[in-house]
KOLPA-365527 format. One record per residue (C-alpha): x, y, z; residue in three letters. Coordinates in pm, whole numbers, padded with zeros to 5 digits, always signed. Layout:
XYZALA
...
***
This chain:
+04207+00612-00658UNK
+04275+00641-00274UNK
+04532+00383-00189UNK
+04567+00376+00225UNK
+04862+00125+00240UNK
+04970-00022+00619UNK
+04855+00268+00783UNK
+04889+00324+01149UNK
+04782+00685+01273UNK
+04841+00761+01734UNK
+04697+00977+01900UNK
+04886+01044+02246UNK
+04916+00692+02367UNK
+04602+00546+02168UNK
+04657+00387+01815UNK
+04331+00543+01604UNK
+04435+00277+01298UNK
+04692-00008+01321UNK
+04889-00122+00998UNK
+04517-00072+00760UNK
+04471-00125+00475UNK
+04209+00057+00218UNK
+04128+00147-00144UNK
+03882+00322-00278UNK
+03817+00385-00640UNK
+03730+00709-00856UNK
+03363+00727-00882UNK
+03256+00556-00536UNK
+03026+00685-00273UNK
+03174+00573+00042UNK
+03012+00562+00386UNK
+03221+00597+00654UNK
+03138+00469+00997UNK
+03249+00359+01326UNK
+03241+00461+01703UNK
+03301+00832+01823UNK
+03659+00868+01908UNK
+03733+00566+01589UNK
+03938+00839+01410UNK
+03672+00899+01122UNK
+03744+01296+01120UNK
+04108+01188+01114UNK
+04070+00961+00842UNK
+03948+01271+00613UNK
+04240+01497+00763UNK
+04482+01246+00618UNK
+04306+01227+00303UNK
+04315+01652+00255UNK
+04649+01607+00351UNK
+04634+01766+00673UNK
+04760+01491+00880UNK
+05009+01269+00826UNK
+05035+00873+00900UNK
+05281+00783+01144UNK
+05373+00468+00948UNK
+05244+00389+00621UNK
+05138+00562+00321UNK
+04824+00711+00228UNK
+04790+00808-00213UNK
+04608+01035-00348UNK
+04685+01071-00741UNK
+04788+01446-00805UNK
+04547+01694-01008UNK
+04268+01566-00787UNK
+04032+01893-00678UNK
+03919+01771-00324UNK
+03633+01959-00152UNK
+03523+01979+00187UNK
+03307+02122+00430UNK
+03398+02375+00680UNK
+03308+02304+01056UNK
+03385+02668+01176UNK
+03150+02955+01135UNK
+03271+03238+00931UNK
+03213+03620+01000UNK
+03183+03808+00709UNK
+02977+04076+00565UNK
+02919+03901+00204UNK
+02601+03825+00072UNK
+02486+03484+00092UNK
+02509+03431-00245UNK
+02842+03538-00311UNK
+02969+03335-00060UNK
+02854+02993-00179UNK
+03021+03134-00517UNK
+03318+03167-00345UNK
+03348+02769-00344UNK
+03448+02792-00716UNK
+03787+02901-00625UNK
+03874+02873-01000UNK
+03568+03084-01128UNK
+03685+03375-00868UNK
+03992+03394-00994UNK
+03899+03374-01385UNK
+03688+03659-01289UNK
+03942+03847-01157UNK
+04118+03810-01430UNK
+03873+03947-01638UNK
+03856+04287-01447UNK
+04232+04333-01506UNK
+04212+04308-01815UNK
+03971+04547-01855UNK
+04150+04801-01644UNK
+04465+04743-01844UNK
+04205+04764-02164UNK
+04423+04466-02311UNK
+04192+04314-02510UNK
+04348+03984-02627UNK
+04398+03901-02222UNK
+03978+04015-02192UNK
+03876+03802-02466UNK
+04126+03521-02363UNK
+03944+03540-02042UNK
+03621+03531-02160UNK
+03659+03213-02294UNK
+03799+03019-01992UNK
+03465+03162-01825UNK
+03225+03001-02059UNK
+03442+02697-02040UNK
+03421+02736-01627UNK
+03040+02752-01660UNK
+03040+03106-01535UNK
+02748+03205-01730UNK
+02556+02980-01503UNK
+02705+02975-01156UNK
+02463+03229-01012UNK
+02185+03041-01140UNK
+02338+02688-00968UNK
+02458+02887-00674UNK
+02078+03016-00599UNK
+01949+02619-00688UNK
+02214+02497-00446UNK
+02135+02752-00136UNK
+01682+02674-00196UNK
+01797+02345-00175UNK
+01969+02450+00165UNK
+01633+02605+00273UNK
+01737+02931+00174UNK
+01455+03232+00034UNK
+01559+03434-00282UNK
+01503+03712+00014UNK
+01811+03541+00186UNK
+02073+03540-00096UNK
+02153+03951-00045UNK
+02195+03931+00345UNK
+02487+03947+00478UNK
+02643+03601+00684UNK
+02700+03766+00974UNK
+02304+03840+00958UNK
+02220+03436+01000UNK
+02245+03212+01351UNK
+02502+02968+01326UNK
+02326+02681+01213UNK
+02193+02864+00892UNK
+02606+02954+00819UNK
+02684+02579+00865UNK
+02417+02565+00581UNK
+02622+02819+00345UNK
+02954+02619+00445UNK
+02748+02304+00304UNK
+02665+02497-00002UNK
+02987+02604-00094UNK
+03171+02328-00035UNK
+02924+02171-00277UNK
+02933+02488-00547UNK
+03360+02401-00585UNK
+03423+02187-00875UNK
+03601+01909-00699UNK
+03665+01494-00823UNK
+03664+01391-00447UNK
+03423+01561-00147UNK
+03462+01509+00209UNK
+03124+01558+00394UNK
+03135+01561+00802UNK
+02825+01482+00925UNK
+02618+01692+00681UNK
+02301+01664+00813UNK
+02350+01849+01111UNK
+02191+02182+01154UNK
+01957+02050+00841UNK
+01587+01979+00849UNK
+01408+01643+00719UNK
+01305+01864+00385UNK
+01695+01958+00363UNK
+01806+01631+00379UNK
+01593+01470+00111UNK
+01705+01742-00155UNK
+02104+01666-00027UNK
+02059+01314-00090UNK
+01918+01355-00449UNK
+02205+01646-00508UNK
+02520+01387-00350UNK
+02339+01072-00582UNK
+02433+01283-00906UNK
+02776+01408-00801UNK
+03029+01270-01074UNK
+03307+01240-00830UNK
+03423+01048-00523UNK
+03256+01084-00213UNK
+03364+01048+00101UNK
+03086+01070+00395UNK
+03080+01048+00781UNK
+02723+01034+00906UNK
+02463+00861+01189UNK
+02162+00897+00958UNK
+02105+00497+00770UNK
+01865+00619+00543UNK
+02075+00907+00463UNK
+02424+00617+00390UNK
+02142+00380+00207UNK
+01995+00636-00041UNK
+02363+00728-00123UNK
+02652+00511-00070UNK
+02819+00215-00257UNK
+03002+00134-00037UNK
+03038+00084+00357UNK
+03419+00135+00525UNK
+03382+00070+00890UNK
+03629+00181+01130UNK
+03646-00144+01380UNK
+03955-00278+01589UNK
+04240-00014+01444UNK
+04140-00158+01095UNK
+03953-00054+00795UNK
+03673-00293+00656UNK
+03514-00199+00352UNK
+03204-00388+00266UNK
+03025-00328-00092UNK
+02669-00168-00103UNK
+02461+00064+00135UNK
+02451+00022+00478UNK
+02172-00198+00451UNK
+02369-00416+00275UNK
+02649-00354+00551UNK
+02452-00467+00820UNK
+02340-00784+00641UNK
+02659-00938+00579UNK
+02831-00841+00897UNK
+02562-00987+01078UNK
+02619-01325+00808UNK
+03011-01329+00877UNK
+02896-01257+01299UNK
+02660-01517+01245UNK
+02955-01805+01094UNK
+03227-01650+01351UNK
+03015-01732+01602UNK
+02971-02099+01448UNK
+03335-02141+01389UNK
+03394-01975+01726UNK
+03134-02278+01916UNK
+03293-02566+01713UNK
+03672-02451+01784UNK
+03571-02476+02196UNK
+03397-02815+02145UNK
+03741-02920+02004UNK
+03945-02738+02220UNK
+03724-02923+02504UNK
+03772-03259+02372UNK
+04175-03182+02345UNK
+04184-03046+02697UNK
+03998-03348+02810UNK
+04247-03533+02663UNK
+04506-03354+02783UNK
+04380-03340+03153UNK
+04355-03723+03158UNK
+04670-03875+02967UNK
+04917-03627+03040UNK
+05055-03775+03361UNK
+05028-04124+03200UNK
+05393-04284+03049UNK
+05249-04423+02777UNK
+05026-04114+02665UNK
+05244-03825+02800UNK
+05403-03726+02437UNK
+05064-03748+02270UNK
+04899-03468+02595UNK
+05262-03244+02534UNK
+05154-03250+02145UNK
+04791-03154+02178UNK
+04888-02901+02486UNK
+05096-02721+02251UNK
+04835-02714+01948UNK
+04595-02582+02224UNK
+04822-02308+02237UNK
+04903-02244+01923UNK
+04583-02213+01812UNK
+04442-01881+01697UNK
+04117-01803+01954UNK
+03824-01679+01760UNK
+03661-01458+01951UNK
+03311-01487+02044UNK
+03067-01289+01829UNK
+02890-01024+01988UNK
+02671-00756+01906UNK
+02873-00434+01893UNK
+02627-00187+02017UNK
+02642-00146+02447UNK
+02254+00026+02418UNK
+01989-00166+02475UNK
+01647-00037+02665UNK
+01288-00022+02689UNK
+01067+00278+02787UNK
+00793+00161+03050UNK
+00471+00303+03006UNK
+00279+00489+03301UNK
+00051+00262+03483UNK
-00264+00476+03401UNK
-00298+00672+03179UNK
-00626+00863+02966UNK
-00816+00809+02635UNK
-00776+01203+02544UNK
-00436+01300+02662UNK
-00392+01638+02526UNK
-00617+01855+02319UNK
-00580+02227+02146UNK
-00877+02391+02103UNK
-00930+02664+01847UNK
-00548+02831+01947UNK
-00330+03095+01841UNK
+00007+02914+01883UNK
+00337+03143+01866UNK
+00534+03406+02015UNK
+00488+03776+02217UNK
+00793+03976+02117UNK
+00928+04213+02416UNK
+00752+04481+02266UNK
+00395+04278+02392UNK
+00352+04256+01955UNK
+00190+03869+01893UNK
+00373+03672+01633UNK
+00094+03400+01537UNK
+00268+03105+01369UNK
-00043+02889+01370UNK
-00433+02963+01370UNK
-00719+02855+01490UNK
-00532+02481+01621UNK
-00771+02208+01688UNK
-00541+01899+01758UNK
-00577+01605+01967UNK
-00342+01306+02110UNK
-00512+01007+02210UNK
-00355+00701+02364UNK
-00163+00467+02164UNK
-00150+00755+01863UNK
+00209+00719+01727UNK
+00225+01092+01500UNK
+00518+01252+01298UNK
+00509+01607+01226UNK
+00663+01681+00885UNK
+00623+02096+00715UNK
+00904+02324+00582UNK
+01162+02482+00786UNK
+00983+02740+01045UNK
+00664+02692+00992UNK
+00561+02600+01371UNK
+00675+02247+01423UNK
+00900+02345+01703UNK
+00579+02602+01833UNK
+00332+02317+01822UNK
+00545+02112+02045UNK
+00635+02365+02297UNK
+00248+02438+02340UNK
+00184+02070+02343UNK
+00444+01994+02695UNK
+00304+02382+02801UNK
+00643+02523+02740UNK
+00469+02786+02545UNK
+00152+02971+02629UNK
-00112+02971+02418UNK
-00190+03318+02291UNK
-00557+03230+02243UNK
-00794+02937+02287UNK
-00781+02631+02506UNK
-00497+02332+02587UNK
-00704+02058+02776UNK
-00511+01733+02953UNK
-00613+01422+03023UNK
-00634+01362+03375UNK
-00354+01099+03410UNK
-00129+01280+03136UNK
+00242+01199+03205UNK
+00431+01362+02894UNK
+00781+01254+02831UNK
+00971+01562+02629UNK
+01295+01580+02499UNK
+01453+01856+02323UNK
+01818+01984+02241UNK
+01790+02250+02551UNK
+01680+01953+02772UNK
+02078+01893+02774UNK
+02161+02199+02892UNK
+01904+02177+03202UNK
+02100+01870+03322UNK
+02311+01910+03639UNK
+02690+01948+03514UNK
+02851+01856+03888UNK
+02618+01542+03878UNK
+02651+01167+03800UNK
+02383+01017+03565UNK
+02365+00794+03906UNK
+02267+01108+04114UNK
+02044+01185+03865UNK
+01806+00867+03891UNK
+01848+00891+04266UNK
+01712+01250+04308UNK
+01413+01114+04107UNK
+01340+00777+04325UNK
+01596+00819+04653UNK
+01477+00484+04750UNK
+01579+00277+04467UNK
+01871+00068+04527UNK
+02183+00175+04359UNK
+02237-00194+04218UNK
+01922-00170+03990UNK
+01988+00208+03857UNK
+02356+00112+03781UNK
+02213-00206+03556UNK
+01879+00009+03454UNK
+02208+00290+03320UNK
+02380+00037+03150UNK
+02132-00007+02889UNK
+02190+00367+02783UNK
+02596+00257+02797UNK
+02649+00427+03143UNK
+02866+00089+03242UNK
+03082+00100+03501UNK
+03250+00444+03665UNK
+03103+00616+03360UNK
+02782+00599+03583UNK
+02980+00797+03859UNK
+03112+01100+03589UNK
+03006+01416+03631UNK
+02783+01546+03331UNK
+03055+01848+03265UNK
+03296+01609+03104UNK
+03016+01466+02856UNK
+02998+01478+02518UNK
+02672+01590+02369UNK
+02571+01235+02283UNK
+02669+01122+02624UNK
+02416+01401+02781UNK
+02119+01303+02495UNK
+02191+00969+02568UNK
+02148+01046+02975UNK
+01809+01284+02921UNK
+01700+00997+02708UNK
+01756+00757+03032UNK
+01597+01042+03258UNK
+01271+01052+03035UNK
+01236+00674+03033UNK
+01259+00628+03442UNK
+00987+00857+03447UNK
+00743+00611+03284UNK
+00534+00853+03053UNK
+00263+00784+02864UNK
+00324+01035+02597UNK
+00647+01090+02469UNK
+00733+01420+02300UNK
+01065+01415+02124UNK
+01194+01715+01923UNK
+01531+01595+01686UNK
+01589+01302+01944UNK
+01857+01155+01783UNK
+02069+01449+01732UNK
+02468+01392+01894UNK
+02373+01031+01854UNK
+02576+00753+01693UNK
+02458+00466+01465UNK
+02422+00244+01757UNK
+02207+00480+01999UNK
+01968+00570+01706UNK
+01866+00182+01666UNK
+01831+00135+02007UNK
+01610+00480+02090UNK
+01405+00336+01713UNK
+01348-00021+01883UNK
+01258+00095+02241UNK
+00968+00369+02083UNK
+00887+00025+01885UNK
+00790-00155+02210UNK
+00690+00155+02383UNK
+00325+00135+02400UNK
+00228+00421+02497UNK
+00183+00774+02265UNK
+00454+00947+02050UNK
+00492+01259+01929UNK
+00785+01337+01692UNK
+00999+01564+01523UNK
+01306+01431+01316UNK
+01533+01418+01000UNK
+01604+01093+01057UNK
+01368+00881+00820UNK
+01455+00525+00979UNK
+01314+00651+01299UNK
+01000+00797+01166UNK
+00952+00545+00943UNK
+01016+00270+01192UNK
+00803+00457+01437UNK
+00507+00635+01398UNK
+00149+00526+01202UNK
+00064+00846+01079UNK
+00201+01241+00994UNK
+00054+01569+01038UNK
+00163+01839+00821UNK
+00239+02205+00960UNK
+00246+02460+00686UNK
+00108+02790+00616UNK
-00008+02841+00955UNK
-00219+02513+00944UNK
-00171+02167+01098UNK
-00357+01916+00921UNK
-00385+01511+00890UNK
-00080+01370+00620UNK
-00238+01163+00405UNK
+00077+01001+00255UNK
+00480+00888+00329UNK
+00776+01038+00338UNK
+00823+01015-00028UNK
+00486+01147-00076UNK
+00598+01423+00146UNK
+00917+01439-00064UNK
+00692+01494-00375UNK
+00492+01759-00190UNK
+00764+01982-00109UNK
+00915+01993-00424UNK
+00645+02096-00616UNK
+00583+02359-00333UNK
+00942+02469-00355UNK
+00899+02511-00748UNK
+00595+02729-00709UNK
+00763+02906-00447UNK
+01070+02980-00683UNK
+00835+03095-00954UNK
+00679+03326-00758UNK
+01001+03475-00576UNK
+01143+03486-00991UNK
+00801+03669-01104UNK
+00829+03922-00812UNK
+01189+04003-00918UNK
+01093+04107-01258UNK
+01162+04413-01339UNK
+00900+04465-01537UNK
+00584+04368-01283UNK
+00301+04641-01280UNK
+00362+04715-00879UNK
+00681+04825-00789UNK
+00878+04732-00517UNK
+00937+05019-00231UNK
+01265+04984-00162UNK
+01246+05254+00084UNK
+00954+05065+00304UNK
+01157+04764+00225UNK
+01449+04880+00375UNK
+01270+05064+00674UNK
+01110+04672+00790UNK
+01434+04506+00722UNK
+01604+04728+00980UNK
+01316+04681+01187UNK
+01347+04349+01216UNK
+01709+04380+01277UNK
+01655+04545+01558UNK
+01372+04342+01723UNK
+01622+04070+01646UNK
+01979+04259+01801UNK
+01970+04108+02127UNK
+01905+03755+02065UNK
+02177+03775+01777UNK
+02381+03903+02036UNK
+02384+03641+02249UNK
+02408+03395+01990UNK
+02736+03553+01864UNK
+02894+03553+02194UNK
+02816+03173+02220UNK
+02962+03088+01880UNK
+03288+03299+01938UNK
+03280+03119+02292UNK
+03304+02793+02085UNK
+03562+02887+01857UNK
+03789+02969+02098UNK
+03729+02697+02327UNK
+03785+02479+02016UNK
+04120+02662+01951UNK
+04257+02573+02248UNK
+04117+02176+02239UNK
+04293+02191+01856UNK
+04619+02337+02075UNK
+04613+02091+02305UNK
+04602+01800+02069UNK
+04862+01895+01848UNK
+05092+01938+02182UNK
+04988+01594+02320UNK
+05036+01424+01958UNK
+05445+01446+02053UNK
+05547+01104+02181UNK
+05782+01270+02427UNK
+05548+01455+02593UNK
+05482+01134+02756UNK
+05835+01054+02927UNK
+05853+01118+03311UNK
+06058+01400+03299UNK
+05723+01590+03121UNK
+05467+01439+03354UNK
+05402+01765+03478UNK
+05313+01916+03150UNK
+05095+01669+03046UNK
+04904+01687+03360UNK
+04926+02061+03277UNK
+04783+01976+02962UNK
+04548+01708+03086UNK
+04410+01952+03295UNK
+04384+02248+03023UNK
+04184+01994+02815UNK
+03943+01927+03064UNK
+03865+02277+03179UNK
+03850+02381+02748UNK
+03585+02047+02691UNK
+03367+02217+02940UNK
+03365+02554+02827UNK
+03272+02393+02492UNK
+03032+02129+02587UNK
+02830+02430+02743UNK
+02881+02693+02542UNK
+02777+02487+02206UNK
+02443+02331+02384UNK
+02359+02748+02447UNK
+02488+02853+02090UNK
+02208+02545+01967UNK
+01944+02620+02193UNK
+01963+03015+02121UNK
+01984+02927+01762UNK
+01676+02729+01727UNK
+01545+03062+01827UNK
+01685+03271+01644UNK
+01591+03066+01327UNK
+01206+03062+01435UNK
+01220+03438+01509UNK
+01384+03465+01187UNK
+01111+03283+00974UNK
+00851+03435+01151UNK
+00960+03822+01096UNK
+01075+03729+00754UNK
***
């Protein structure tokens, strides 16, 4: 059990919680959710026992192995394999153990040994290790390489795996479907509905919280409100108690209206005065229920171009992929013949680099086509969003200068009230786009697309950096939106809310879906298994072709080498991010001391203010570079692989 008793956590002058209140029992699934900044991450610090509540008590009954997920990205020359069977901390050491006593030759300490490793499952962790990292979208090819041979969102993926390869009774997840792809996702949600133990998760993704949790805790107003069920199930009884504090809330005015009628027109009067001073003070006495609202601050539509064309784009017979510096082709599809037609609302679904990303690019013209023919309709207005959209915007400008460099003309009345629909409200429409967060700047490209009235939207991983709130106001404007979609996600509540049909790209092919997401679901695991047997049979020492480990190693270091710059670059970006994030995690353990905030200091905490600001920017930018370079990386990856 995790007991959080009259809790109150501050951060600088802010109180994150206020005197809350939560327990959660051995065995639950727990969602966690609330807005950015709610103190989620700080929540799970408190639990590992990393941060400490300023009043209160948080319990955590001893003996309990927690397990967590790493956010930083490691640099280290073991294999993949051996690093997600690091995670059993407990196996490692056993192991250890073993060799000692083998060096020592003392046999009762081997044999002791032995036995705790059978009783560790050690016979088996390389087998589970190898099931967890396929899951991850990992090749038997990859379990050898070294780390510091993947891009940084493929080592987020081997943090995920061995946080989930350590024996623990309670795991902390942060937002684990970052980084992963739709396929990744489904085979995490089956793995986290079998875990034994308690789980504690932070995430955007509803579908993700519904196929998982059993509970809801939401992070609202300093307090902690758990709610049983999936967050389905959350959002139909908060809207039910919304619904009757809004009731309560309309009867209390009538009868506060009637008193302070009452009031207004006896309270002069002799003979009525006492009876107005006794209903003036029960007017304010009484507890104000506030008026029920809808949380979220999003709400837009997406107008659709004025004309538009029957045939908006169309591939004809084309190579689709990549020409590598050295003029070499990399083909990623063949012979494409794909059309968009108005009003077409399509999903792409296929594994993990297999030219989703490619087919997209070609689609907007991002990409040439190395053969054949792209044909547009003649009033083709295409609406595209992708991560390195965000790193195109203008840092010194204001999402307000933005609009107005696309229609000058447009009073600055209507783009202020057109902005806050995408939560831009008041001076936040006047901020420069340096001190944004990365949902903040998808949330602004999102409003930049929209003003440009398309009528076909391209979106590649929309609703990554976005909360709970954003994603069901992006999935209800592409509702309404009438125009064509194109889309690439992990999140199955948008794709499911929003297109009609999916295309499949795999093995070089794109081809008409005929089925859903589970469907799909089924699809790729009986791909994955035939993959794994034939990976398994080419292993086998005893096949009738040998391997030629020579050539093999002579292509690996070729592709290592067509691969050395771009790896390069991502590197610096990543080490850019750590140590931007070093300083932020500096910063914030500096301006967590209350006296930091007396006027003798005010010129170290502007010091500090100041040092925060310049450190947000350096890793704002640095991070939307390390992800945009990465998504390269990967696809150059899975192409050469």
């Amino acid at each position: 059990m995790i007991q959080f008793s009259e809790v109150s956590l501050q951060r600088g002058t802010q109180f994150l919680l206020e005197d809350a209140d939560l327990t959660i029992f051995e065995g639950q699934k727990v969602g966690l959710i609330g807005a950015n900044g709610a103190g989620k991450s700080s929540l799970f610090a408190m639990v590992k026992g990393d941060l400490s509540a300023d009043t209160g008590s948080v319990i955590l009954p001893g003996n309990r192995r927690i397990a967590f997920m790493a956010q930083e990205v490691e640099e280290t020359q073991r294999s993949a394999l051996d690093y997600c069977l690091d995670g059993d901390d407990k196996l490692r050491e056993i192991e250890a153990n073993i060799a000692q006593a083998q060096t020592l030759g003392n046999n009762h300490d081997h044999a002791h040994w032995l036995g705790e490793f059978e009783t560790a499952h050690g016979y088996t962790a390389q087998s589970r290790a190898e099931t967890l990292l396929q899951g991850l979208g990992f090749k038997m090819t990859d379990m050898h390489k070294p780390v510091a041979d993947f891009s940084g969102g493929w080592r987020i993926r081997l943090n995920l795996a061995k946080a989930l390869m350590c024996p623990s009774d309670v795991l902390l997840l942060d937002e684990p479907t970052n980084h992963l792809d739709l396929d990744a996702v489904m085979w995490l949600e089956n793995w986290l509905r079998q875990y034994p133990g308690t789980l504690l998760l932070i995430s955007h993704d509803r579908d993700f919280l519904d196929g998982i949790c059993s509970h809801i805790v939401h992070l609202y107003q300093k307090k902690l409100v758990l709610y049983k069920g999936n967050y389905s199930n959350y959002e139909r009884q908060r809207a039910e108690h919304l619904a009757q504090q809004q009731a309560n809330y309309e009867r209390q005015q009538a009868k506060r209206a009637h008193m302070q009628q009452y009031v207004d027109r006896f309270r002069f009067k002799a003979d009525k005065a006492k009876q107005a001073q006794s209903r003036l003070k029960m007017l304010e006495k009484m507890e104000l229920i506030g008026p029920a609202h809808i949380d979220s601050q999003f709400e837009f539509s997406i107008p659709v171009a004025e004309k538009t064309s029957q045939l908006l784009v169309n591939l004809s017979q084309a190579n689709l992929g990549y020409r590598l510096e050295s003029g070499s082709q990399v083909i990623q599809l063949e012979d494409t013949n794909f059309a968009i037609r108005d009003g077409q609302r399509i999903g792409l679904l296929g594994p993990n680099g297999a030219g989703k990303s490619t087919l997209i690019k070609s689609i907007v013209a991002e990409l040439a086509l190395l053969s054949g023919e792209r044909i547009t309709g003649e009033n083709l207005k295409i609406g595209y969003f992708s991560q390195h959209q965000l790193s195109a915007l203008d840092l010194e400008a204001s999402p307000l200068l933005h609009i107005q460099r696309l229609s000058p003309k447009i009073l600055e009345s209507d783009i202020r009230r057109y902005l806050g629909g995408f939560g831009f409200t008041g001076d936040d429409a006047l901020r420069a786009v340096k001190g944004f967060s990365g949902g903040e700047k998808a949330r602004l490209a999102l409003s930049l697309i929209a003003w440009t009235k398309p009528n076909l939207l391209v979106l590649d991983e929309p609703t990554n950096h976005l909360d709970l709130e954003m994603r069901q106001a992006l999935t209800e404007a592409l509702q309404e939106f009438p125009g064509a979609i194109l889309v690439v996600s992990h999140d199955r509540h948008l794709l499911n809310s929003t297109v009609d049909e999916f295309y499949l790209v795999a093995d070089h092919q794109i081809q008409a879906f005929d089925g859903d997401l589970a469907a799909y679901h089924s699809w790729l695991q009986a791909r994955q298994a035939a993959v794994t047997q034939q990976e398994k049979t080419a292993a086998t020492p005893d096949k009738v072709e040998k391997i030629d480990r020579k050539e093999e190693r002579r292509k690996a270091a070729e592709m290592r080498e067509k691969l050395r710059p771009l790896r390069k670059q991502v590197e610096k970006y990543e080490k850019a991010v750590q140590t931007a994030q070093a300083h932020l995690d500096t910063i914030s353990d500096a301006m967590a001391d209350p006296t930091l905030y007396e006027s003798e200091q005010r010129d170290k905490l502007q010091s500090l203010l100041t040092d925060e600001a310049k450190w947000k920017k350096s890793l704002e930018e640095n991070e939307e570079a390390w992800f945009e370079l990465q998504e390269e990386l990967e696809e150059a990856e899975a192409n050469l692989a």
